[in-house]
C-alpha positions in Angstrom: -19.2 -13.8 22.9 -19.1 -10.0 22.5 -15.9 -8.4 23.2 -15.1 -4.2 24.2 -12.8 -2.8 21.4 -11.8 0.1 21.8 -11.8 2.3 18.9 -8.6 3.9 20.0 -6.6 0.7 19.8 -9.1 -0.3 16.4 -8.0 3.2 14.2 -3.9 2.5 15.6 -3.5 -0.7 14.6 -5.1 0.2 10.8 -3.1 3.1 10.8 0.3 1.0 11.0 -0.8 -1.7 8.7 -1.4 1.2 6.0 2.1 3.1 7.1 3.9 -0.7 6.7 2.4 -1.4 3.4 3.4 2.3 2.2 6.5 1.6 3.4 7.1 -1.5 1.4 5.7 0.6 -1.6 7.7 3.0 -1.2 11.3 0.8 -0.7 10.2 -2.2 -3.0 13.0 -0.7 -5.9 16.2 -1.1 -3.8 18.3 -3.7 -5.0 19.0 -6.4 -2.4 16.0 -5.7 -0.1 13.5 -8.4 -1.2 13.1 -10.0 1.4 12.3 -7.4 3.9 10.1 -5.7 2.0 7.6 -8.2 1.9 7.8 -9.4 5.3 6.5 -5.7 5.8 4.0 -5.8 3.2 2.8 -9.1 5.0 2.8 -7.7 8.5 0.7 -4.5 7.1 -2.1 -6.8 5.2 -2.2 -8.5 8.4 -2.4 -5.5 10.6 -4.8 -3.8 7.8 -6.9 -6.8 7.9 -7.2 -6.9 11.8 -7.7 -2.9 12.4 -10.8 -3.8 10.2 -12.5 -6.8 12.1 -11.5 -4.7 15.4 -13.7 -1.6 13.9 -16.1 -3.7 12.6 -16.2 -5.4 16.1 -16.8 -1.9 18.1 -19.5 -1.0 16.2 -21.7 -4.3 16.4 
């Protein structure tokens, strides 16, 4: 079951997992802000995570 990725959509959503886990970074010492900050972190592994299997997808 081979899908067609394209490489566009692959390198976008890796480049917003990276810019939401630097934005957690970035924000995780302001007081009273716990919470959010890690749903991003979460939403950027997971976004990180999938730019990956899409690129690795493309190229197989």
């Amino acid at each position: 079951m081979a899908f067609k990725v394209n490489i566009f959509t692959a390198i976008i959503v890796l480049i917003v997992g990276l810019y939401d886990m630097a934005y957690a970074f970035n924000h995780r010492r302001q007081p009273n802000n716990k919470h959010g900050i890690t749903a991003f972190m979460i939403l950027g592994i997971v976004f990180t995570i999938g730019g990956i299997v899409l690129l690795i997808m493309h190229f197989l």
